[in-house]
C-alpha positions as a printed NumPy array, in Angstrom:
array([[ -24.074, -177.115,   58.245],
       [ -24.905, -173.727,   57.461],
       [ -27.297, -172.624,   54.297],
       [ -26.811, -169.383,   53.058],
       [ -23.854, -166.65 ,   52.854],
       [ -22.84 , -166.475,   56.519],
       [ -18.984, -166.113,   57.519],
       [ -17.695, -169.02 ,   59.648],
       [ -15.281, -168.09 ,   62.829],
       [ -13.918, -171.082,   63.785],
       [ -12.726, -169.335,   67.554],
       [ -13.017, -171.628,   70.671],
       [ -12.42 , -175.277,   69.186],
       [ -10.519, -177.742,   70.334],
       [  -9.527, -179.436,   67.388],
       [  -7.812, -177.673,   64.298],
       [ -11.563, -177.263,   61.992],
       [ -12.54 , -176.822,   58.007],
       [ -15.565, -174.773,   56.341],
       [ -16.092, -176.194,   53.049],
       [ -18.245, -173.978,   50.983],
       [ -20.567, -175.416,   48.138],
       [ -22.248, -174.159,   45.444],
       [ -25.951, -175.011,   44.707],
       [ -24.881, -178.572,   43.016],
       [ -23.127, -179.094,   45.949],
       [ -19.724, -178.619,   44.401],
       [ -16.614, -177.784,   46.634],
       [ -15.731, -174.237,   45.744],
       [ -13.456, -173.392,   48.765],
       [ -11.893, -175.116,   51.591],
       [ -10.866, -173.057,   53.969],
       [  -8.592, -173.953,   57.504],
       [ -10.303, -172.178,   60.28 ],
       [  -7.416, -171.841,   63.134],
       [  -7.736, -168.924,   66.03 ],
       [  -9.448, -166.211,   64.684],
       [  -9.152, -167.098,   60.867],
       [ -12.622, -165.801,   59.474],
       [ -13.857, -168.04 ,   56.271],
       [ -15.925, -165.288,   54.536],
       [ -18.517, -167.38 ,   51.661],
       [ -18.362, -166.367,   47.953],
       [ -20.719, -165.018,   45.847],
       [ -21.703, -168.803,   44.415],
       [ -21.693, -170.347,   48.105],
       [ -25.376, -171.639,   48.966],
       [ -24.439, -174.063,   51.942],
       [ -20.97 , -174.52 ,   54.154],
       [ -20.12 , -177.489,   56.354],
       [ -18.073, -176.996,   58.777],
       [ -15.776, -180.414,   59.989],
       [ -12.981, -181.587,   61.403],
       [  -9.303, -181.447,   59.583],
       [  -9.177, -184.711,   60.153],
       [ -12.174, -186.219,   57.997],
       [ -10.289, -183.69 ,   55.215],
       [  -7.13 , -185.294,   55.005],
       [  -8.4  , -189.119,   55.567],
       [ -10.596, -188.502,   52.816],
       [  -8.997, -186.453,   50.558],
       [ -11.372, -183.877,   50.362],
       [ -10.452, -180.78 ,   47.571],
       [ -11.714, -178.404,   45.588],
       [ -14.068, -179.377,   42.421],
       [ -15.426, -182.752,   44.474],
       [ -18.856, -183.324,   43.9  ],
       [ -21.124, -183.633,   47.645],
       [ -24.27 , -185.462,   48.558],
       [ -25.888, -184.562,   51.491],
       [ -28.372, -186.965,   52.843],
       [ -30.702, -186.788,   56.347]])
């Protein structure tokens, strides 16, 4: 989890990975598939991105618009 406007480079991994970008209600605005040297580069509205495995995208369906809740 990252909280601010930083790019996301998801080089080195061993599993295919996603940055999802959220606004400050913790909104979805972009999902973006970070594969070799694919650079996901934060809007002007991000405020946090989380960075997770494709997998935990597709199981759960994750898109665009859904609402997050992040809890410690």
């Amino acid at each position: 989890m990252l909280y601010g406007r930083l790019p996301v480079l998801g080089l080195g991994s061993r599993q295919p990975l996603v940055a999802i970008q959220l606004d400050g209600a913790l909104e979805a605005i972009r999902i973006t598939r970070l594969s070799g040297l694919r650079i996901s580069f934060p809007t002007a509205r991000t405020k946090v991105t989380v960075v997770i495995p494709e997998d935990i995208v597709r199981r759960f369906g994750l898109s665009e618009g859904d609402q997050f809740e992040l809890k410690s």
